[in-house]
C-alpha positions in Angstrom: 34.5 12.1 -4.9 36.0 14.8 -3.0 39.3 13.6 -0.8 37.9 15.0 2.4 34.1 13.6 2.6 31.0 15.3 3.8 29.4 12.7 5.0 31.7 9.6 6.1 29.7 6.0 7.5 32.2 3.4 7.9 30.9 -0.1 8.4 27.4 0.8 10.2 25.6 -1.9 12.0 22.2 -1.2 13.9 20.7 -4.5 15.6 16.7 -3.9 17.2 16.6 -7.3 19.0 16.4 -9.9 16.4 16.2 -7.5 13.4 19.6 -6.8 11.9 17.9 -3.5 10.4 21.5 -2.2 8.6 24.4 -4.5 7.9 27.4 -2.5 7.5 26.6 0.3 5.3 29.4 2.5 3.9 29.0 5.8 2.4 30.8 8.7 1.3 28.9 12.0 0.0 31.0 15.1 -1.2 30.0 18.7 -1.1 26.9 19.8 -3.5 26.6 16.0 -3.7 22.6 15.0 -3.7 21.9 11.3 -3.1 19.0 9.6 -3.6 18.0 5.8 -1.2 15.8 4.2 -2.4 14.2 0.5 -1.6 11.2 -1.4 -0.3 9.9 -0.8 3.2 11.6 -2.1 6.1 14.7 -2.2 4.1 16.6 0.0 6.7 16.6 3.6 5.3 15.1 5.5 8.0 17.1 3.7 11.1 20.3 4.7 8.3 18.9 8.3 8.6 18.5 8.5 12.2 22.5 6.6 12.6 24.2 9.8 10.5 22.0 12.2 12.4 22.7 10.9 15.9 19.5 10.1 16.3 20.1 6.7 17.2 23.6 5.4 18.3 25.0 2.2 15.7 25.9 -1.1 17.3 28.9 -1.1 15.3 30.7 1.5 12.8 31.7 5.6 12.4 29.8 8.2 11.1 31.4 11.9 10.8 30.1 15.1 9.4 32.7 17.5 8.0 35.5 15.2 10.2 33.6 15.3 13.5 33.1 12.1 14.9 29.0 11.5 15.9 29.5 9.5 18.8 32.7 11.5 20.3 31.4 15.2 19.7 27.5 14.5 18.4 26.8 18.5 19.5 29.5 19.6 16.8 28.4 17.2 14.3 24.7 17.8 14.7 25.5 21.4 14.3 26.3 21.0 10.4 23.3 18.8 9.8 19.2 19.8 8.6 17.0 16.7 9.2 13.7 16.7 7.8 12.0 13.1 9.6 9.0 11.4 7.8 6.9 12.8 11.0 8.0 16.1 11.0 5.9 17.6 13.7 4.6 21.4 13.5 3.0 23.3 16.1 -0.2 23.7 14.4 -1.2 25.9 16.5 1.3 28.7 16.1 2.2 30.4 12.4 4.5 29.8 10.1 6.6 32.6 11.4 6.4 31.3 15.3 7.3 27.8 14.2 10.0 29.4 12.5 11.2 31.5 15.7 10.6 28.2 17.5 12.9 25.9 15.7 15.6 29.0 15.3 15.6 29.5 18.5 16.3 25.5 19.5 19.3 26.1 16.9 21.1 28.9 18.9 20.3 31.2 16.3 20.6 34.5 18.6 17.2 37.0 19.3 18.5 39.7 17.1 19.2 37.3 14.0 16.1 34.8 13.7 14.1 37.2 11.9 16.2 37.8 8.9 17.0 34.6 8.5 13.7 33.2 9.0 12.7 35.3 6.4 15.5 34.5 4.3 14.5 30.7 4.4 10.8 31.1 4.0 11.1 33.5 0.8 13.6 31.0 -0.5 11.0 28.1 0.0 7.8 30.6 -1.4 6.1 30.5 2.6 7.1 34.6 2.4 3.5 35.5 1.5 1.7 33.3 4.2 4.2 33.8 7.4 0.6 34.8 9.3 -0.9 31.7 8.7 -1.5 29.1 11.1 0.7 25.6 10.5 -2.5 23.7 10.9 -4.3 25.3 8.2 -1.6 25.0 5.5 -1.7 22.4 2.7 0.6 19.2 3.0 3.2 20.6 0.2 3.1 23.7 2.3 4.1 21.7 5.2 6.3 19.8 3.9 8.4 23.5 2.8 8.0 24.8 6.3 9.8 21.6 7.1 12.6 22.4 4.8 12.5 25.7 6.3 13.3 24.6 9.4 15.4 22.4 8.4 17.5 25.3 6.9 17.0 28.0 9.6 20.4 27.5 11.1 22.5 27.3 8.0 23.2 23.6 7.4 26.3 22.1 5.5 24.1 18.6 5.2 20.4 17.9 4.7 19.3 14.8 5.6 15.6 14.3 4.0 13.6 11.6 5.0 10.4 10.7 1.8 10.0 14.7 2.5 7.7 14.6 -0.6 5.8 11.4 0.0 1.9 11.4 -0.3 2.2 15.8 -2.4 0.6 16.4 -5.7 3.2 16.0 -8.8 3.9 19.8 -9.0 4.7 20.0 -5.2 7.1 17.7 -5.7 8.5 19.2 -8.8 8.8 23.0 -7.0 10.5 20.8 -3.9 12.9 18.9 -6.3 14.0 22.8 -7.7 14.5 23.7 -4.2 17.1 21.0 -3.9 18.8 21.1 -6.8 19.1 24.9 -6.3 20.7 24.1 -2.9 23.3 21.4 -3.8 24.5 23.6 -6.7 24.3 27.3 -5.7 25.3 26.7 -2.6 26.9 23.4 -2.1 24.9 21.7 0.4 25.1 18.2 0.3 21.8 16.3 0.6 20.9 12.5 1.0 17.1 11.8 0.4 14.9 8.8 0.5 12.2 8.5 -1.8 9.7 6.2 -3.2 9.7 8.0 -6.5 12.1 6.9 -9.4 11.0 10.1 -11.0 12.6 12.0 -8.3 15.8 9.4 -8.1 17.0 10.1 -11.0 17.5 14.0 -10.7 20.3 12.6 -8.0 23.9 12.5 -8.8 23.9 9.4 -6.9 21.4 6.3 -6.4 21.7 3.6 -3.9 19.7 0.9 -3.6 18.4 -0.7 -0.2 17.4 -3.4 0.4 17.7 -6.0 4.0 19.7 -3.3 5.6 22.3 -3.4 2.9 23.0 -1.2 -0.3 23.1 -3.4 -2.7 23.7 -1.1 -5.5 24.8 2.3 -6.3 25.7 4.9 -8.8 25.1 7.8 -11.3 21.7 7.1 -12.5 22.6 6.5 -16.1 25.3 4.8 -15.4 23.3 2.1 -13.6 21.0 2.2 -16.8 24.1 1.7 -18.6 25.8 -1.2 -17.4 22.1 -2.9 -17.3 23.0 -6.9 -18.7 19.6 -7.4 -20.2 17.8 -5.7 -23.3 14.0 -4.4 -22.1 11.2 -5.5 -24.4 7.4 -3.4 -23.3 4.3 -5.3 -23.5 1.1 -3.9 -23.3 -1.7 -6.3 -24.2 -5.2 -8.0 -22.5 -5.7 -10.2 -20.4 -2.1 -9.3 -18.7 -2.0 -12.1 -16.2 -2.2 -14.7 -19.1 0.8 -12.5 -20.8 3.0 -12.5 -17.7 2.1 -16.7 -17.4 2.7 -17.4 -20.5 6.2 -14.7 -21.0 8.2 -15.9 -18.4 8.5 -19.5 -19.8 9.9 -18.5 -23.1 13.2 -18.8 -23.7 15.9 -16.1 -23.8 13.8 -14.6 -21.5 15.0 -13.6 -18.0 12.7 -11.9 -16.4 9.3 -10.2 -15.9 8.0 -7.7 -14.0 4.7 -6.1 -14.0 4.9 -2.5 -14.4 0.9 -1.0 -14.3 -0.8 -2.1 -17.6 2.5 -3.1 -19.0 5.2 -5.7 -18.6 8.8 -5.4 -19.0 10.7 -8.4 -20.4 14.4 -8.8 -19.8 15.5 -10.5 -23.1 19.1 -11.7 -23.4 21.0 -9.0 -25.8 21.1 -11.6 -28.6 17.6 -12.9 -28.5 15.4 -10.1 -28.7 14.5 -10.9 -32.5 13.5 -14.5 -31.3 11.7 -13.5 -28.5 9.8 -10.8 -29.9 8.6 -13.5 -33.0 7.7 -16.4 -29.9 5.5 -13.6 -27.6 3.3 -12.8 -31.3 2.9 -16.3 -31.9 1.8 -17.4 -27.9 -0.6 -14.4 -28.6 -1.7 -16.5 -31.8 -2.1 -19.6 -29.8 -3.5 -18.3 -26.8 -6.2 -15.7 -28.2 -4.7 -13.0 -26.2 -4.1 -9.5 -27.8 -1.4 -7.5 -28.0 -1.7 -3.5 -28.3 1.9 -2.9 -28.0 5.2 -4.7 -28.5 8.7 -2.6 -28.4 11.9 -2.2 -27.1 12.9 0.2 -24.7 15.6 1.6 -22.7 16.3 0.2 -18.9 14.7 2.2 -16.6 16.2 2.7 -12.8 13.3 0.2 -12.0 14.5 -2.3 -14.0 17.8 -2.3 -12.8 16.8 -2.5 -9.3 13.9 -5.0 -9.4 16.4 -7.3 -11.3 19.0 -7.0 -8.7 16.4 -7.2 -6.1 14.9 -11.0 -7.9 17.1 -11.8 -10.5 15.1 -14.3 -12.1 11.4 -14.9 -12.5 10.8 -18.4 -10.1 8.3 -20.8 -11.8 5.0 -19.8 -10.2 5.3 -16.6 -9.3 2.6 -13.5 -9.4 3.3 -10.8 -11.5 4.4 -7.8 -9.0 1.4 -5.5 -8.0 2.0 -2.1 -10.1 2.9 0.0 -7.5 5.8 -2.1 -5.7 7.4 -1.8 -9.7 7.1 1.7 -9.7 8.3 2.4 -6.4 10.8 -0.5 -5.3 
């Protein structure tokens, strides 16, 4: 971590009535730095967005961008900052090149100088070939790069990105993901994204996981794999329910989590022989079949959905596929 941070949040506290929405969240993000939130919704990543943009003022805590404080000189810290919300609003009316002009010109950036660097931002995002073209007839991975356009426009130090590529096609996201990358390490922007992809998680240097308005975990993506305490056995096999019922009762086994048309079992390191030999013979006993039964490595899903329920409780409904693949 670099000694002067980018992005400093000491101890940040945000209270809506009765919801504590974040409970004293630290961070520290260095230059060219990109990291990834994740966590279920409601778990306070947005309202953690909109306290290091000044957005929204905390209850308790500091946040400052390149050393300026947010609530003692918010213009100056602001200045340093792209924010990309999850309702980023264009004038669907005007083109791509007047919503550009637009937002440039909210930024400051003078008469003389929007164009070129409009331009700039719009060939660096692909949007160069269609700056004619009304907002409202662009595609939603088009919108969502005029957003990071925008976003851009006025020469940020820090890009705060909030699910910018929720709800695009797969290659979208991919070309968006590039942009990123290109960002942090060509220029040495420092980003901090929320997304509900793993996929996209971890490309980050950094992962932290939210969840209750605290991060209850974070680190280098394969480091997290890493340090994971459990060894992952995959099981595909029909009916599924009657696997997960009948899995989470043997012993040695720590958890299970429903992941699609598979589960994962987390298997204590030493019993994985024993617990692969007791799931073949519940198949036996049961009459269920199994199409597939192998060890793999941790995913960044299994190291969160572990730390989010640590142990399977008696009873319990195997996880709907999507909330595994996108804690």
């Amino acid at each position: 971590m670099a000694r002067d941070p980018v992005v400093l949040a000491q101890d940040l506290h945000k209270r809506f009535g009765p919801i504590h929405a974040v409970r004293g969240v630290s961070l520290q993000l260095g230059a060219g730095e990109i990291y990834a939130l994740v966590g279920p919704d409601g778990a306070g990543k947005t309202t953690l967005m909109r306290l290091l943009c000044g957005v929204l003022r905390p209850d308790q805590g500091v946040v400052r961008i390149l050393g300026r404080d947010m609530a003692r000189e918010p213009d100056r810290a602001r200045a340093y900052i792209g924010y990309l919300s999850q309702r980023f609003s264009l004038y669907e009316e005007l083109t791509v090149l007047e919503n550009l002009r637009f937002f440039a010109e909210v930024r400051g950036i003078p008469r003389q100088a929007w164009f070129d660097r409009s331009m700039e931002v719009l060939r660096f995002v692909g949007l160069a070939p269609f700056i004619h073209r009304r907002a409202g007839r662009l595609s939603g991975g088009m919108k969502q790069k005029l957003g990071l356009a925008v976003a851009l426009v006025h020469r940020p130090r820090v890009l705060l990105l909030d699910e910018p590529t929720n709800g695009v096609d797969p290659v979208t996201r991919q070309d968006f993901w590039q942009l990123l990358l290109q960002l942090a390490n060509e220029e040495g922007i420092t980003v901090l994204i929320t997304t509900p992809y793993m996929d996209e998680a971890v490309r980050a240097h950094r992962v932290g996981f939210m969840q209750e308005g605290r991060i209850l975990l974070e680190g280098a993506p394969e480091a997290l794999k890493q340090a994971f305490p459990y060894r992952v056995l995959e099981l595909r096999g029909e009916p599924l329910r009657a696997w997960y019922e009948h899995a989470r009762h043997l012993p040695h086994v720590q958890g299970v989590q429903r992941f699609g048309d598979r589960l994962h079992l987390w298997v204590d390191p030493v019993r994985v022989g024993s617990v692969q030999r007791g799931l073949r013979r519940l198949g036996r006993r049961h009459g269920l079949t199994l199409a597939r039964l192998r060890e793999i490595q941790p995913q960044l899903e299994d190291v969160f959905l572990a730390r989010l329920q640590p142990l399977v409780e008696p009873g319990a409904a195997p996880a709907p596929a999507n909330e595994a693949a996108s804690p």
